[in-house]
C-alpha positions in Angstrom: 13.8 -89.5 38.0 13.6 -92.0 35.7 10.6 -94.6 35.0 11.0 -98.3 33.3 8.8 -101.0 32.0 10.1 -103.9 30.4 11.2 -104.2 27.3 10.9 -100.4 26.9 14.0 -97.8 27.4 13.7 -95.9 30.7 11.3 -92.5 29.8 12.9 -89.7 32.3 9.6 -88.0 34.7 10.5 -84.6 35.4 10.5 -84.2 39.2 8.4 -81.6 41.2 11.5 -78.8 41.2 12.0 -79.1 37.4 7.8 -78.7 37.3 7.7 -75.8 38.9 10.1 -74.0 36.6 8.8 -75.3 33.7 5.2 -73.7 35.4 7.3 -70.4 36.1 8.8 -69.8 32.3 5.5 -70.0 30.8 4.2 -66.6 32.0 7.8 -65.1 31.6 8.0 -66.2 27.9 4.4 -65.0 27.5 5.8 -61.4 29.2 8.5 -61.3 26.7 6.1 -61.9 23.9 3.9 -59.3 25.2 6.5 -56.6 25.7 8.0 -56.8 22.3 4.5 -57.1 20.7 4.1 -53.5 23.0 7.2 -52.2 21.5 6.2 -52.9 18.2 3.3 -50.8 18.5 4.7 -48.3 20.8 7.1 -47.9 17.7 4.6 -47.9 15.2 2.6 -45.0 16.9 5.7 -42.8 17.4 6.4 -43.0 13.5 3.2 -42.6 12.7 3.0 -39.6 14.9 6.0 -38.1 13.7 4.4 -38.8 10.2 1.7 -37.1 10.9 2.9 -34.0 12.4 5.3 -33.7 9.5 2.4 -34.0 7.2 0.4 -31.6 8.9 3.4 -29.2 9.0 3.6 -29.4 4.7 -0.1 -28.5 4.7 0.2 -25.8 7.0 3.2 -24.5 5.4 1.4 -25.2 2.1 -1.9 -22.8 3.4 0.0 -20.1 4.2 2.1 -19.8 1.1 -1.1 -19.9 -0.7 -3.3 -17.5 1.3 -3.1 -14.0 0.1 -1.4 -11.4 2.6 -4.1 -8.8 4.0 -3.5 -5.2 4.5 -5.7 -3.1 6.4 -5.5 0.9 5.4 -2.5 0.4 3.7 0.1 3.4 2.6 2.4 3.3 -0.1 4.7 6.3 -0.8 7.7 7.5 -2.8 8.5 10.4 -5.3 7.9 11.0 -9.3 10.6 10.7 -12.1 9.8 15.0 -11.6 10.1 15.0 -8.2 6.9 15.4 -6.9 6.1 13.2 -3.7 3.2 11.1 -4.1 0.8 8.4 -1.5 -1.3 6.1 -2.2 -4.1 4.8 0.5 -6.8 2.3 0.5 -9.6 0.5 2.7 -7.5 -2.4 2.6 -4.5 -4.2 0.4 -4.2 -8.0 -0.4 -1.2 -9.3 -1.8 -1.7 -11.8 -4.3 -0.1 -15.3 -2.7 1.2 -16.5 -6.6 2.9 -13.2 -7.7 4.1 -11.0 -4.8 4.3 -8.1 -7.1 0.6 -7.4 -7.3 -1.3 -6.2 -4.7 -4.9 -5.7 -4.8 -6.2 -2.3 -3.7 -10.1 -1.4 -2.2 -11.0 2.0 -2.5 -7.8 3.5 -3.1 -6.6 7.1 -3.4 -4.0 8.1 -4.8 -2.0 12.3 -4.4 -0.1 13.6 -6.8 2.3 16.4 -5.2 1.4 14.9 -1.9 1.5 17.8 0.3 1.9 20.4 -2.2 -0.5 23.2 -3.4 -0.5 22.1 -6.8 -1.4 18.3 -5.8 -3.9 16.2 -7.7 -6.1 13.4 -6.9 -7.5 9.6 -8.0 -9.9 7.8 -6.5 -12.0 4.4 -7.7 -13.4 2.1 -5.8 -10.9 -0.8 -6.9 -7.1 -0.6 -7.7 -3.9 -3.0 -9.5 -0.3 -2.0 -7.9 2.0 -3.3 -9.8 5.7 -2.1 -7.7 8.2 -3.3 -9.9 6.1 -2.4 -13.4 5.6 0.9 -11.1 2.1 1.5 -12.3 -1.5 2.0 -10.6 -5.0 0.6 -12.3 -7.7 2.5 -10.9 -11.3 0.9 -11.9 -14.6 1.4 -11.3 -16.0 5.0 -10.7 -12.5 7.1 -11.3 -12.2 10.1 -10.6 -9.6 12.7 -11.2 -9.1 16.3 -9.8 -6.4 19.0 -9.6 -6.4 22.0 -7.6 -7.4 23.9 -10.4 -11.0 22.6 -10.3 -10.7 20.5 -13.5 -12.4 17.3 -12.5 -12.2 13.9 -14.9 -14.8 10.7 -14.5 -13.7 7.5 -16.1 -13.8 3.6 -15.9 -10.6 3.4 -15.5 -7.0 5.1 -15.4 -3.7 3.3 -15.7 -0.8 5.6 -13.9 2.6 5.5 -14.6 4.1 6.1 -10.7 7.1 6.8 -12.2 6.2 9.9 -14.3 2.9 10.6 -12.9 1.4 10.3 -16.6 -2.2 8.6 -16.7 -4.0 7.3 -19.8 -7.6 5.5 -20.3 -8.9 3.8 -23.2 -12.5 3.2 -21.6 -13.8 6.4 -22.0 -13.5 9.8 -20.1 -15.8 13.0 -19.3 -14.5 16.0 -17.6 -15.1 19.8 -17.0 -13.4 22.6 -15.8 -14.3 26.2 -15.0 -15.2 27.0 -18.2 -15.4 24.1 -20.3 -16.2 20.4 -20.3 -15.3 17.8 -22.4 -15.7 13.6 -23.5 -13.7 11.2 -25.5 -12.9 7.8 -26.2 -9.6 7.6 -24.8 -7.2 10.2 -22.8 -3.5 11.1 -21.8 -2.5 13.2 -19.0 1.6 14.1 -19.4 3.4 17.2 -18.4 2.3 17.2 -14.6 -1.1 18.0 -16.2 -0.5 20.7 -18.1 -1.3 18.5 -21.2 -4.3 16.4 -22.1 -4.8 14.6 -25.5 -7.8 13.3 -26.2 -8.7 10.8 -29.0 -11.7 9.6 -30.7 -15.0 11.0 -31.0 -13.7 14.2 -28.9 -16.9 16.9 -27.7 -15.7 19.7 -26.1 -17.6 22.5 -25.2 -16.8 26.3 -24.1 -18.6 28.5 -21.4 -17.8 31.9 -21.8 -16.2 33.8 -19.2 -19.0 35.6 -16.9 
């Protein structure tokens, strides 16, 4: 429809129909607005999510590289360079989380000649095992026996769990039937049958009854 006044160019008046649509695409332009403004967010949240989960996943995976792994009465077993079997026990192992090789022993116990009549023993109330090195570090409160009735107390004893030697440099104190014995530092080779002790060495000799 078209409107004129004079001297002015005809200004076109929309009609009713071409009102109504006009009144109709305002809310649908306003929907489109709204539903890619959703889908903006909608997208936003699932990256962030994914984000997220993978972040959460690293820290996870990141914990349990770093926690230590936890035994609880552990056994560890195999057989000396001379044959003999041997075990070693404990309350309870923890492998350290930065070098897999060392594992952290409570109370451990360790046989010598495990199930032979000849066997020896170790006990301390901590431990080092070192498997590829192939040694054991007994500390606190060691002690050492044989089935002969020779008993040894001493910080601490490093065994080679390839040989079955064991040495200390802490000090050790032992007795036997008819002798006993202290020194600064000790060696234990030849299954036992040979003790060398160095500096400051007291030994002294019961007489047979």
């Amino acid at each position: 429809m078209l409107t004129t006044t004079e001297g002015a160019p005809a200004i076109p008046t929309p009609s009713a129909a071409e009102r109504a649509r006009n009144r109709r695409r305002a809310p649908v332009r306003r929907l489109r607005l709204g539903l890619a403004v959703f889908a903006l967010v909608v997208g936003a949240a699932v990256v962030g999510q994914a984000s997220w989960r993978s972040l959460a996943s690293n820290r996870l995976q990141t914990q349990a590289s770093s926690s230590p792994l936890l035994l609880e009465k552990p056994r560890f077993t195999g057989v000396l360079k001379d044959g003999r079997p041997f075990l070693i026990t404990a309350d309870r192992a923890e492998r350290d989380a930065k070098d897999e090789d060392l594992v952290r022993l409570n109370a451990p116990t360790l046989i010598r000649g495990y199930g032979q009549a000849d066997a020896s023993q170790a006990t301390a109330q901590s431990g080092v095992y070192r498997e590829a090195a192939h040694t054991l570090l007994l500390t606190q409160d060691v002690k050492i026996t044989n089935g002969e009735g020779y008993e040894f107390e001493a910080p601490r004893a490093l065994i080679d769990m390839r040989t079955g030697e064991v040495s200390g440099d802490a000090g050790v104190a032992g007795s036997g039937p008819n002798a006993s014995t202290r020194a600064n530092a000790y060696s234990v080779k030849d299954k036992g049958d040979r003790v060398i002790l160095n500096g400051r060495v007291r030994t002294r000799l019961e007489p047979r009854p």
